[in-house]
C-alpha positions as CSV (number, residue, x, y, z in Angstrom):
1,X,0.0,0.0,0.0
2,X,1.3,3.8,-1.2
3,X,0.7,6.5,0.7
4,X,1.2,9.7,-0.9
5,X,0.5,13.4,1.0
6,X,0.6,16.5,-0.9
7,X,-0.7,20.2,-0.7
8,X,-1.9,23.2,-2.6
9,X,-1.5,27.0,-1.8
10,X,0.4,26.2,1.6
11,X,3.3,24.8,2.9
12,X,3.4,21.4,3.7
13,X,5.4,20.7,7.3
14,X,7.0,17.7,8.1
15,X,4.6,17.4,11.2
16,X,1.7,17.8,8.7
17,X,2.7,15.0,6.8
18,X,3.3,12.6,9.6
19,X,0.3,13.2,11.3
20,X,-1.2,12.1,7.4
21,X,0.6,9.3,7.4
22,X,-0.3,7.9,10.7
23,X,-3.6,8.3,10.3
24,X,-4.2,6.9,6.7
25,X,-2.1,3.9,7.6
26,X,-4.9,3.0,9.8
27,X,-7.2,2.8,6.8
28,X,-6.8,-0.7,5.4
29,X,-7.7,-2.3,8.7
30,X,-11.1,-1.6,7.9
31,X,-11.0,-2.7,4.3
32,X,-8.6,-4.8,2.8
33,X,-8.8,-4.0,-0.2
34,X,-6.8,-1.0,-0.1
35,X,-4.4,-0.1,-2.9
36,X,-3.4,3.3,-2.8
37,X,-4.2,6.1,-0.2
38,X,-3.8,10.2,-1.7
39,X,-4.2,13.1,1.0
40,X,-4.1,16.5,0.0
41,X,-4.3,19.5,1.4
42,X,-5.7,22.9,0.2
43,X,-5.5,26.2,2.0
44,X,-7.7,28.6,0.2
45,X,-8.0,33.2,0.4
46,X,-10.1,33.2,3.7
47,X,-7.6,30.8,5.4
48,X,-9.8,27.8,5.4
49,X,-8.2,24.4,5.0
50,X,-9.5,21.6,2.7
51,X,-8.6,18.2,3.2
52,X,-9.1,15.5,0.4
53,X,-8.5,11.5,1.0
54,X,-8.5,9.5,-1.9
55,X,-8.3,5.6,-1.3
56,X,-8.0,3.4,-5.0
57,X,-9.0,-0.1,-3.8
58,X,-10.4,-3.6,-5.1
59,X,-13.7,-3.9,-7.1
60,X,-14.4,-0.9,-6.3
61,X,-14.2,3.3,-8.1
62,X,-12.0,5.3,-6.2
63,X,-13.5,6.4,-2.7
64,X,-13.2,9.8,-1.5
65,X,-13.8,11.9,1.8
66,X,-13.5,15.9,1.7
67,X,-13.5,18.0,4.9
68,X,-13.1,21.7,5.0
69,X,-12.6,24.1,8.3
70,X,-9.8,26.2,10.0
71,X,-8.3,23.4,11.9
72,X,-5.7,21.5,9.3
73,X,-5.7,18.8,11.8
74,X,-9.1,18.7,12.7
75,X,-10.1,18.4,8.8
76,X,-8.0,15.4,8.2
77,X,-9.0,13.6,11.5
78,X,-12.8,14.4,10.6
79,X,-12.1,12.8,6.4
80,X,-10.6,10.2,7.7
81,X,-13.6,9.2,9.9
82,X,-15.8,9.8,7.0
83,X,-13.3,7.4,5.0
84,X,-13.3,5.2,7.7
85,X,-17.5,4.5,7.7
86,X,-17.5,4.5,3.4
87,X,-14.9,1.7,3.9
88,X,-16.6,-0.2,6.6
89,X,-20.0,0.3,5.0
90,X,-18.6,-1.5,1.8
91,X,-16.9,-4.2,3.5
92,X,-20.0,-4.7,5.3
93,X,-22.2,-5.3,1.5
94,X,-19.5,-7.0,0.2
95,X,-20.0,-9.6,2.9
96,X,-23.7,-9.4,2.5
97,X,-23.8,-9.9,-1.0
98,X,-21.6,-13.4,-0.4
99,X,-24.4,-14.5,1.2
C-alpha cells in the first residue's frame, strides 16, 4: 500500500505530513482491499483548510472523503472518519452480497 500526501496553496510541514501518514495507515484495517491512499491539502484566500483523502481499492471506483474548516488537523481527522464509515459500510455489502 502507497501513501502519498501533498498540498496546494500552503506549505506542507513535516509534522503535517506525519500526522497524514499515521492516520491513513490506519485505513486498510477496515477494508482490505486498499491499494493506494492520496491526501491533499488545500488552504484557500479566507484561510480555510481543505482536506481531500483519496483511497484506490479492489472492485471498487475510487473512494473519497472531503473536509473543509480552520483546523488542518481537525479536517483530516474528521475525512478520515468519514473514510473510515464509506470503507466499513462496503466491506459490510460486500460480505452481505456473499451470502
Amino acid at each position: 500500500m502507497r501513501i502519498e500526501v501533498s498540498a496546494k496553496h500552503m506549505e506542507l510541514t513535516d509534522a503535517i505530513r506525519e500526522y497524514a501518514d499515521q492516520k491513513a495507515a490506519k485505513l486498510p484495517r477496515y477494508y482490505d482491499g486498499v491499494q493506494e491512499i492520496e491526501v491533499v491539502f488545500e488552504k484557500n484566500g479566507r484561510g480555510e483548510f481543505m482536506v481531500e483523502l483519496r483511497v484506490d481499492s479492489e472492485k471498487h471506483d475510487t473512494f473519497v472523503a472531503k473536509q473543509s474548516g480552520l483546523d488542518v488537523y481537525e479536517c483530516l481527522d474528521q475525512s478520515v472518519d468519514k473514510m473510515a464509515r464509506q470503507l466499513t459500510d462496503f466491506k459490510e455489502k460486500l460480505k452481505n452480497s456473499k451470502r
